[in-house]
MIDOSE-1310 file (N, C-alpha, C; in nm, 2 decimals, decimal comma, always signed):
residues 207
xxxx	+3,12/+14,16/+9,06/+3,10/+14,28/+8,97/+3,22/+14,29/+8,88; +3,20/+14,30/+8,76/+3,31/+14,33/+8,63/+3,39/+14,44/+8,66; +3,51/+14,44/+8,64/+3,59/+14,57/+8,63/+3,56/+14,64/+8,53; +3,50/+14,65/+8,43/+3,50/+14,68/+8,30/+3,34/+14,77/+8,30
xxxx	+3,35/+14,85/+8,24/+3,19/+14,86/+8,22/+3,13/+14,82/+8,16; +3,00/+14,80/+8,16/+2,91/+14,68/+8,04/+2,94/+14,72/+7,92; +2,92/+14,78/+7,86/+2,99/+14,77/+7,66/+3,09/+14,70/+7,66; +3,16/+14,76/+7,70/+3,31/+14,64/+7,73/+3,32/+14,53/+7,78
xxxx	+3,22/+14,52/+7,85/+3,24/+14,32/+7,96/+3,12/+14,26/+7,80; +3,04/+14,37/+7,79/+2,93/+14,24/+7,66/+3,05/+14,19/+7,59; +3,11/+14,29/+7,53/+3,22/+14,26/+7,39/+3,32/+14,17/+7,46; +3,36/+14,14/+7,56/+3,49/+14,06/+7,58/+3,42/+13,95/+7,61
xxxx	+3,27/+13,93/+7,62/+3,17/+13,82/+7,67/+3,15/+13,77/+7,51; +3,18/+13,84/+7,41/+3,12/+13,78/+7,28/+3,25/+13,70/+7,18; +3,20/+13,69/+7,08/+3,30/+13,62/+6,99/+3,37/+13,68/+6,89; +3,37/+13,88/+6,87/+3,36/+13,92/+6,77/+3,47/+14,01/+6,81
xxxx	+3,49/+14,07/+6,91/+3,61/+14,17/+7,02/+3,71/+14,09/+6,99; +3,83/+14,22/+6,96/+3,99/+14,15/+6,98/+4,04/+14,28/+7,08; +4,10/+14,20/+7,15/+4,21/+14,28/+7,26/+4,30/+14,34/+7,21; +4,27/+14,50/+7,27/+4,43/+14,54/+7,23/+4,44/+14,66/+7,33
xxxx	+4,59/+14,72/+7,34/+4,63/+14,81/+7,46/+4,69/+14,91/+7,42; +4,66/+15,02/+7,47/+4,65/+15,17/+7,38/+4,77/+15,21/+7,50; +4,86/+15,22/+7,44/+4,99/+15,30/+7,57/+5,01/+15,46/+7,50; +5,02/+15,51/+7,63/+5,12/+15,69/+7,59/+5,22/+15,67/+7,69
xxxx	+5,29/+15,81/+7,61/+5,42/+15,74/+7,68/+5,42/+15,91/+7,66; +5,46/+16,01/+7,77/+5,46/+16,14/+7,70/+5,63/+16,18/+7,73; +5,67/+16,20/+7,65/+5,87/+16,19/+7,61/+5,85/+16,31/+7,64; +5,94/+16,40/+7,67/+5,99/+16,55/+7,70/+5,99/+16,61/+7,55
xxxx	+5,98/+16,57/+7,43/+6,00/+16,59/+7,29/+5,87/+16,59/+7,22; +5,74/+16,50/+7,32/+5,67/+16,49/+7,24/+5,60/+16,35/+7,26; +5,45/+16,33/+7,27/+5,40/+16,24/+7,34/+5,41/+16,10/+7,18; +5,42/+16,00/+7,27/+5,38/+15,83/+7,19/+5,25/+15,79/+7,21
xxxx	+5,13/+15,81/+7,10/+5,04/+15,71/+7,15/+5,02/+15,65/+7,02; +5,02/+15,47/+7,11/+5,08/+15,39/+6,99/+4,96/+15,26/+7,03; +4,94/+15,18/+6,96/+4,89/+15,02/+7,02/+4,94/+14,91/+6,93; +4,90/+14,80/+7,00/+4,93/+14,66/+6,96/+4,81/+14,61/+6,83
xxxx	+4,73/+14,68/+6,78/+4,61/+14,61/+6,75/+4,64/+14,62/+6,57; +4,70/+14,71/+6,50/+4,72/+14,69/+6,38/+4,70/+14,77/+6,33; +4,59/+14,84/+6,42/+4,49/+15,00/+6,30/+4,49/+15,13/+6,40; +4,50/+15,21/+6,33/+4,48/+15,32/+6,42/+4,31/+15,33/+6,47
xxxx	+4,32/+15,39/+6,62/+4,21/+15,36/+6,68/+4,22/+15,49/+6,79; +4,12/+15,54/+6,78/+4,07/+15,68/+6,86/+4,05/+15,67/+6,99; +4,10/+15,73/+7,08/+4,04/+15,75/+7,23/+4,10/+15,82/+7,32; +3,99/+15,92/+7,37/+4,02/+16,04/+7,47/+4,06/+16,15/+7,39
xxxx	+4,04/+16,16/+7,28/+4,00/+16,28/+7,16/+4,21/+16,26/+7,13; +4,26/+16,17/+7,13/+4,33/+16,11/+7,07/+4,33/+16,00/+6,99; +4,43/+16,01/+6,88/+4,50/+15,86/+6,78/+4,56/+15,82/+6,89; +4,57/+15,70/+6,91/+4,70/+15,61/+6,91/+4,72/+15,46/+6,75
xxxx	+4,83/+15,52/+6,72/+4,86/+15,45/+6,59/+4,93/+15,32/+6,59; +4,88/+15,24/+6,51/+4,96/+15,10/+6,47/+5,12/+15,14/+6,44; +5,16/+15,26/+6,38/+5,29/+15,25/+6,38/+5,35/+15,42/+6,38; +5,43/+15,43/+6,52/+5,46/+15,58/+6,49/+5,56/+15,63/+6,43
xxxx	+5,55/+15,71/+6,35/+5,65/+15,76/+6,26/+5,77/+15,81/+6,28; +5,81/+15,82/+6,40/+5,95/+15,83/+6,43/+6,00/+15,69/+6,52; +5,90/+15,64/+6,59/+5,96/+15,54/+6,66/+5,94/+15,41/+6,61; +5,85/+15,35/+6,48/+5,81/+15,22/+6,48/+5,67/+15,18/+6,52
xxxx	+5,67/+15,05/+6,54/+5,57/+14,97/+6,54/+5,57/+14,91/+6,73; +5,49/+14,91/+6,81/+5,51/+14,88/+6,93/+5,50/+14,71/+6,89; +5,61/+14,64/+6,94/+5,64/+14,48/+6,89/+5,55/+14,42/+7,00; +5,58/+14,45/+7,12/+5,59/+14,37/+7,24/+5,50/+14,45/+7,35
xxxx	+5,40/+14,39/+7,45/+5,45/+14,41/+7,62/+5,43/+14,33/+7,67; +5,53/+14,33/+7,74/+5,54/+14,21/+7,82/+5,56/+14,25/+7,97; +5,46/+14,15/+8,04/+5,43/+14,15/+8,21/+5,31/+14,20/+8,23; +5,23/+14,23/+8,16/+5,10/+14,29/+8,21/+4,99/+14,19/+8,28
xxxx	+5,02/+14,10/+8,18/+4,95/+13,93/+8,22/+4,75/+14,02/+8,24; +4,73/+13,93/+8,35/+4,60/+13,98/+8,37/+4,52/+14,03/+8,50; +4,69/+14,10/+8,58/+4,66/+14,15/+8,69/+4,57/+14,30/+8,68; +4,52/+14,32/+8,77/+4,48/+14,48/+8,75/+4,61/+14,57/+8,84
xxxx	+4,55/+14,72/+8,83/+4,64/+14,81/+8,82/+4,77/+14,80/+8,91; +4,71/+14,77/+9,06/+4,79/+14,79/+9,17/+4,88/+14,65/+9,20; +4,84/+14,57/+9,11/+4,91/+14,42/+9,06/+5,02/+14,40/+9,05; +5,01/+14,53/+8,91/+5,13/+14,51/+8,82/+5,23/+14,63/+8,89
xxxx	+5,37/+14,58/+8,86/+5,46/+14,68/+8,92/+5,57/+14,71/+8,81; +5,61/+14,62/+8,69/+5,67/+14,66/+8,62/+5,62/+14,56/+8,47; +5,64/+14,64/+8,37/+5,66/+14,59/+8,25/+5,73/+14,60/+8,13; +5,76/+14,56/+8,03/+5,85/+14,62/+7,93/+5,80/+14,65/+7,79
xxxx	+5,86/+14,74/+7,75/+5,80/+14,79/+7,63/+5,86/+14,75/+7,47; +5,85/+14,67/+7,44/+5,92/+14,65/+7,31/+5,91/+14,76/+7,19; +5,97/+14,83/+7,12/+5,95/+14,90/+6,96/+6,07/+14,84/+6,89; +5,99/+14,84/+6,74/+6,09/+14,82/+6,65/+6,09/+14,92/+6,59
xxxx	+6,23/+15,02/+6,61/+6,24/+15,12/+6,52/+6,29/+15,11/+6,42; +6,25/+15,23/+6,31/+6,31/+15,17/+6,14/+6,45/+15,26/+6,16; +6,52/+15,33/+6,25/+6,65/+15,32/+6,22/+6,69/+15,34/+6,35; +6,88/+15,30/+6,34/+6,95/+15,26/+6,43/+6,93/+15,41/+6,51
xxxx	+6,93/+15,52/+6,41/+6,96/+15,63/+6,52/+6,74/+15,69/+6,59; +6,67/+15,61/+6,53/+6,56/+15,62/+6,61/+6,54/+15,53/+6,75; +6,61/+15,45/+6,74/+6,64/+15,38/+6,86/+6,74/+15,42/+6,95; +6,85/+15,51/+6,93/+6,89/+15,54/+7,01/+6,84/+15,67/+7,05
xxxx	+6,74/+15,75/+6,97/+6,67/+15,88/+7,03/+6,58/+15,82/+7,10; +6,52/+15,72/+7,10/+6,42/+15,62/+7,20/+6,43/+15,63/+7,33; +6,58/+15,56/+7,35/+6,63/+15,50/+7,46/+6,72/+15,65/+7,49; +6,70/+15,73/+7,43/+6,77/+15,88/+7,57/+6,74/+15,90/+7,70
xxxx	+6,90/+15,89/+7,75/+6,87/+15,92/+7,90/+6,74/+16,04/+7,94; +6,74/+16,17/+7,84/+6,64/+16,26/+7,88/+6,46/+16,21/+7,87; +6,45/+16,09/+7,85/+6,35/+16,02/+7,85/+6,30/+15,97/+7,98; +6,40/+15,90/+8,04/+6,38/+15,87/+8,19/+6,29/+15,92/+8,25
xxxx	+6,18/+15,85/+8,30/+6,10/+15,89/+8,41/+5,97/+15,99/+8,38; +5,99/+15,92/+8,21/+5,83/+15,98/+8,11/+5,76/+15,92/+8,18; +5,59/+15,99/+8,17/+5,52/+15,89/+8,22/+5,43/+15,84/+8,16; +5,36/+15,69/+8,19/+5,32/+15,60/+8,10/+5,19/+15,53/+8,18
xxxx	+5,09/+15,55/+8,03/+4,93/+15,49/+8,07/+4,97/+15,39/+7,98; +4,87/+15,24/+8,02/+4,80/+15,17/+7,92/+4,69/+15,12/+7,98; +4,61/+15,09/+7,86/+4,45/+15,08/+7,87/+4,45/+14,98/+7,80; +4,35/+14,90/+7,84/+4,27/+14,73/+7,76/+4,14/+14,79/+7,72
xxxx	+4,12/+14,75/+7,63/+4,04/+14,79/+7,48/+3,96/+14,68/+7,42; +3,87/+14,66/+7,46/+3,80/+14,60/+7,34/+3,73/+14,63/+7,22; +3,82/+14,56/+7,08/+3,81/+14,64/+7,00/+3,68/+14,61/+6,92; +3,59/+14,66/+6,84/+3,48/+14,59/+6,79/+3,54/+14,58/+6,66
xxxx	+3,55/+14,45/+6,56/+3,60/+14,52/+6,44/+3,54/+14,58/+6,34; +3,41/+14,55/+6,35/+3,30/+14,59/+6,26/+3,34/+14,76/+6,20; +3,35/+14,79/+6,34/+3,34/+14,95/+6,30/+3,48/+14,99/+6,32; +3,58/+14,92/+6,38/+3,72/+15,00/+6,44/+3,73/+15,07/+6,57
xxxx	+3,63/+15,06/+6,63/+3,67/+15,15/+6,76/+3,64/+15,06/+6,89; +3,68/+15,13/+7,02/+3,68/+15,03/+7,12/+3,52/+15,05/+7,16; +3,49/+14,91/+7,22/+3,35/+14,88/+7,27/+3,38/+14,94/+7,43; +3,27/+15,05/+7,49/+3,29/+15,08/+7,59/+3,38/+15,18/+7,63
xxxx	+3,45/+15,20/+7,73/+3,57/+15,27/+7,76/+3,65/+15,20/+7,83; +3,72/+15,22/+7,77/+3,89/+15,14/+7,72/+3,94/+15,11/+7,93; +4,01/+15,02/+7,96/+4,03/+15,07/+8,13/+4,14/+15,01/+8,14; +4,22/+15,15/+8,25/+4,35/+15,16/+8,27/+4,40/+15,04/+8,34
xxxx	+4,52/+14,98/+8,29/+4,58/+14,85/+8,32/+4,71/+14,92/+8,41; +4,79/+15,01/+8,37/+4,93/+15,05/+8,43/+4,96/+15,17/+8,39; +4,98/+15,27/+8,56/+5,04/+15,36/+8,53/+5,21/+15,35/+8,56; +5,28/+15,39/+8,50/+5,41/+15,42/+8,56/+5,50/+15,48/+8,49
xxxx	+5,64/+15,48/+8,52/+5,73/+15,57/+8,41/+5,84/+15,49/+8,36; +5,91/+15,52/+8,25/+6,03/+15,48/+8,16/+6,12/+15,46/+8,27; +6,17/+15,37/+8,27/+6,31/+15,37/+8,37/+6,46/+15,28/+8,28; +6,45/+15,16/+8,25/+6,61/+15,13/+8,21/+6,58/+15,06/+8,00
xxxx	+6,66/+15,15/+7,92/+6,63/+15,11/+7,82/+6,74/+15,00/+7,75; +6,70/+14,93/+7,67/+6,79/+14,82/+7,63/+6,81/+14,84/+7,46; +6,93/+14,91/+7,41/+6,90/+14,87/+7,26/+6,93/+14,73/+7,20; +6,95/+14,67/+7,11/+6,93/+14,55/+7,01/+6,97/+14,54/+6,96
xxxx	+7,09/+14,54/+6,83/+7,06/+14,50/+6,67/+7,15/+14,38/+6,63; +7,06/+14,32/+6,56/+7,14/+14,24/+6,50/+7,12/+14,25/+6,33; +7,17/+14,17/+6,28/+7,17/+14,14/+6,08/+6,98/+14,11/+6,08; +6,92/+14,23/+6,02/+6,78/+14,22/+6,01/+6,71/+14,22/+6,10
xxxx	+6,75/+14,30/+6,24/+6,69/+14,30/+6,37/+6,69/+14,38/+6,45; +6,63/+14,53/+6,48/+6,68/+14,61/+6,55/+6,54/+14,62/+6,71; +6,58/+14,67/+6,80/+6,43/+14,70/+6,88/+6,48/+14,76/+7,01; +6,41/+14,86/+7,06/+6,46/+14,93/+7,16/+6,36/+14,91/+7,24
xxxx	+6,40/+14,84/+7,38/+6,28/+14,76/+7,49/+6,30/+14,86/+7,61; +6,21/+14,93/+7,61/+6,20/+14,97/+7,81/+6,15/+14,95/+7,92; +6,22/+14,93/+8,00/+6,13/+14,87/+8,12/+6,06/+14,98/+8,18; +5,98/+14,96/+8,20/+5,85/+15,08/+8,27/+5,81/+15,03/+8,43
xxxx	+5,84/+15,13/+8,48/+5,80/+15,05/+8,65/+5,66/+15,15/+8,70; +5,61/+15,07/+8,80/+5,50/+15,14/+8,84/+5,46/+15,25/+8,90; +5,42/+15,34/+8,92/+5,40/+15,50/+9,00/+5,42/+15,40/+9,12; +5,38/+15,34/+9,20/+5,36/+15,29/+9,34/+5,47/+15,28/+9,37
xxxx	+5,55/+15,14/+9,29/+5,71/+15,09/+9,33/+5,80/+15,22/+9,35; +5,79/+15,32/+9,26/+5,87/+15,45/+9,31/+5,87/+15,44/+9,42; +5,80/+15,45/+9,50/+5,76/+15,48/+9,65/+5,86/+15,42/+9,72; +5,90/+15,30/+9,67/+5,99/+15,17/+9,74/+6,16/+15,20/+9,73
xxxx	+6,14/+15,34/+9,63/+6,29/+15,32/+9,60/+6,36/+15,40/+9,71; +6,46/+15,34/+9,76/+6,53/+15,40/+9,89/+6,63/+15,51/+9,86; +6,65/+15,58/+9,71/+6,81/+15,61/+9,69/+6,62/+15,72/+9,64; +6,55/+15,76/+9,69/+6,44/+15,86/+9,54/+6,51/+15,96/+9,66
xxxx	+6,51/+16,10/+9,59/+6,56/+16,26/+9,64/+6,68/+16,24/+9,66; +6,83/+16,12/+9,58/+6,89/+16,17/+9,63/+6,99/+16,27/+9,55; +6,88/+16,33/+9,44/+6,95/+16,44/+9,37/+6,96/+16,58/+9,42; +6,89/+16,56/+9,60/+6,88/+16,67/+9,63/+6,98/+16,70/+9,71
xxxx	+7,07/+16,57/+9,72/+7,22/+16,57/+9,84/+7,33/+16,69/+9,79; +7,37/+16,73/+9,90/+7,48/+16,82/+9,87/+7,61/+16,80/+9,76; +7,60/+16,70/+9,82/+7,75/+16,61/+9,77/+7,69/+16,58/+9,56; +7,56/+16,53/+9,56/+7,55/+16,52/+9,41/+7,53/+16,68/+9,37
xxxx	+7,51/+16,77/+9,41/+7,48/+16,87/+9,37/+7,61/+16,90/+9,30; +7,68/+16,93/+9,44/+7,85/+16,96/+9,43/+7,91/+16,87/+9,31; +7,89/+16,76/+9,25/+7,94/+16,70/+9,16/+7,89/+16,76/+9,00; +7,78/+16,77/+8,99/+7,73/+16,83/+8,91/+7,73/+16,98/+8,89
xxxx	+7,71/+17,06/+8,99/+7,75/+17,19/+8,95/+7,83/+17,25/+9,05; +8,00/+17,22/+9,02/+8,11/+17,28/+9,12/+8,05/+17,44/+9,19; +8,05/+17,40/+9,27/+8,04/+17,56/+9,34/+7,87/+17,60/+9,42; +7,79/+17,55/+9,32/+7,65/+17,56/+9,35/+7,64/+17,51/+9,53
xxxx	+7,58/+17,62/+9,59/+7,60/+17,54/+9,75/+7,44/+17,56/+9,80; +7,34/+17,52/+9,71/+7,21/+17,54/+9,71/+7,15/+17,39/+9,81; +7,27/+17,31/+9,80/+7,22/+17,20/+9,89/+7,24/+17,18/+9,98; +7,35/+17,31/+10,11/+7,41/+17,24/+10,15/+7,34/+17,23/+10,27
xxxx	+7,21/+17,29/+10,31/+7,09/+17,30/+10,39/+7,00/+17,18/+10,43; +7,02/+17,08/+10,29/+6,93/+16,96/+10,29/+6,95/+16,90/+10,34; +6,84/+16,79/+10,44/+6,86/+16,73/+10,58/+6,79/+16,61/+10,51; +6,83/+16,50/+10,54/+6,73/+16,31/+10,52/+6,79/+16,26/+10,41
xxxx	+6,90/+16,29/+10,33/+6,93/+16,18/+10,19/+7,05/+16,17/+10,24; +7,10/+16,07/+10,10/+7,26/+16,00/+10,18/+7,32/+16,12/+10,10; +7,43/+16,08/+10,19/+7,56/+16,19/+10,15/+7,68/+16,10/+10,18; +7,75/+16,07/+10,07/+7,86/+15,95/+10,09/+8,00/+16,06/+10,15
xxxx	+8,06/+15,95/+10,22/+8,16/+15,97/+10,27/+8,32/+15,91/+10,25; +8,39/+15,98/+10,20/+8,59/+15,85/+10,19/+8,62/+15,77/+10,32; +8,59/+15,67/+10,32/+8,62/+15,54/+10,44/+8,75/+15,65/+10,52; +8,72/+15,65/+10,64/+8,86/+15,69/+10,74/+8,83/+15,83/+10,77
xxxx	+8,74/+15,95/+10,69/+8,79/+16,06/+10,69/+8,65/+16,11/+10,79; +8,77/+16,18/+10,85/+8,62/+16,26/+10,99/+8,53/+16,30/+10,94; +8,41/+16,25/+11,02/+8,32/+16,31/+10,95/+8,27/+16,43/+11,02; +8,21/+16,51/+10,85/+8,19/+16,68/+10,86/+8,08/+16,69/+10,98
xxxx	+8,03/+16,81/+11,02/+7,97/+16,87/+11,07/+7,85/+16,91/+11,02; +7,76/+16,86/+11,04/+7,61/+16,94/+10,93/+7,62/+17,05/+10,89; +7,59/+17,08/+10,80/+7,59/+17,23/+10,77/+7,50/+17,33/+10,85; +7,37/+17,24/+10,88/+7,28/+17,35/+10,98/+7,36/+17,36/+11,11
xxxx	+7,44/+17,28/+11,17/+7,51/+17,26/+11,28/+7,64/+17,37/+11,28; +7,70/+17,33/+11,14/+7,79/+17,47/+11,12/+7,75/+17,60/+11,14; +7,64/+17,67/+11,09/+7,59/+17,73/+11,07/+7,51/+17,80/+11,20; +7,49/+17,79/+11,27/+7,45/+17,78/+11,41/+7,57/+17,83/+11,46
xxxx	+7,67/+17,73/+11,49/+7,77/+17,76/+11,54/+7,88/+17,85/+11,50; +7,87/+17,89/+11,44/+7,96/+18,02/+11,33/+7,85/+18,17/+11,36; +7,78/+18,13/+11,36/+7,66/+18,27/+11,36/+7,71/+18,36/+11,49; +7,73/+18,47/+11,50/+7,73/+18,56/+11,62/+7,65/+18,59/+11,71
xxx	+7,67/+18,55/+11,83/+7,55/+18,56/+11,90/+7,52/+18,68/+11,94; +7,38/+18,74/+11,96/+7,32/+18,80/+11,97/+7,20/+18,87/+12,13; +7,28/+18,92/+12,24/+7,21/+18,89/+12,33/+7,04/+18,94/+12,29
């Protein structure tokens, strides 16, 4: 049985369909829906455009190959943006951890639009960006990893540690209750006492 539904499996069965992949990317500023195919093309009562106006032309993706969803675990996103400081609003740290669809499209060209409904290839989010430039070359690539692999990462919550709190906001002691993430330590120095342990033991007892 096809993964695709029939409009879409006839058209990828014929001679007349071109492939192309409709990505969003939704940025904290403001969502990207962009594709590879050259024309703007409608879907899910959205544009996604051949070139968006603040970020360029999507150049590249690469790793998608022709696994399905739970396949793929990471891929990268090429743009070529038309200026140096659009590539670096691209690649902003406050970008990290947007999250990202793409869909495989068969496009019909007759009319412009996709044959069937378009089917999800990769969810996942923005994770490490790379800028570029050279003399007549600029492009800001991100690697996008998959909702699943999250799962795998061993360091995920550990913004909820005391110790990062404390580095980030002196004084804030909203963490110091949190139990299961790492909490680093200075080689040699005794180690503290939990706080719930403190806490307990400082308390007045009460017959």
């Amino acid at each position: 049985m096809s993964e695709y539904d029939p409009a879409m499996d006839a058209a990828l069965s014929g001679a007349t369909a071109t492939i192309v992949h409709l990505v969003e990317i939704l940025l904290p500023g403001g969502a990207i829906r962009i594709n590879d195919g050259g024309a703007d093309i409608p879907f899910g009562g959205h544009t996604f455009v051949a070139v968006d106006d603040l970020y360029g032309a999507l150049a590249e993706i690469d790793g998608l190959g022709d696994g399905v969803d739970s396949q793929v675990t990471e891929v990268e996103l090429v743009f070529n943006p038309p200026s140096l400081e659009a590539a670096v609003t691209l690649a902003g740290v406050g970008n990290q951890d947007a999250r990202v669809q793409i869909w495989k499209a068969a496009l019909d060209p007759t009319v412009g639009l996709p044959a069937g409904a378009p089917k999800r290839r990769f969810l996942g989010a923005l994770d490490v960006p790379v800028v570029e430039a050279a003399e007549g070359e600029l492009s800001c690539t991100w690697t996008v990893v998959a909702e699943t692999d999250r799962l795998f990462d061993a360091n995920e919550g550990i913004a909820l540690s005391d110790s990062f709190i404390q580095r980030m906001w002196p004084g804030d002691l909203g963490g110091q209750f949190v139990t299961g993430v790492q909490d680093q330590m200075p080689w040699g120095e005794e180690a503290r006492t939990p706080a719930v342990v403190s806490a307990i033991n400082t308390r007045p007892f009460r017959a």
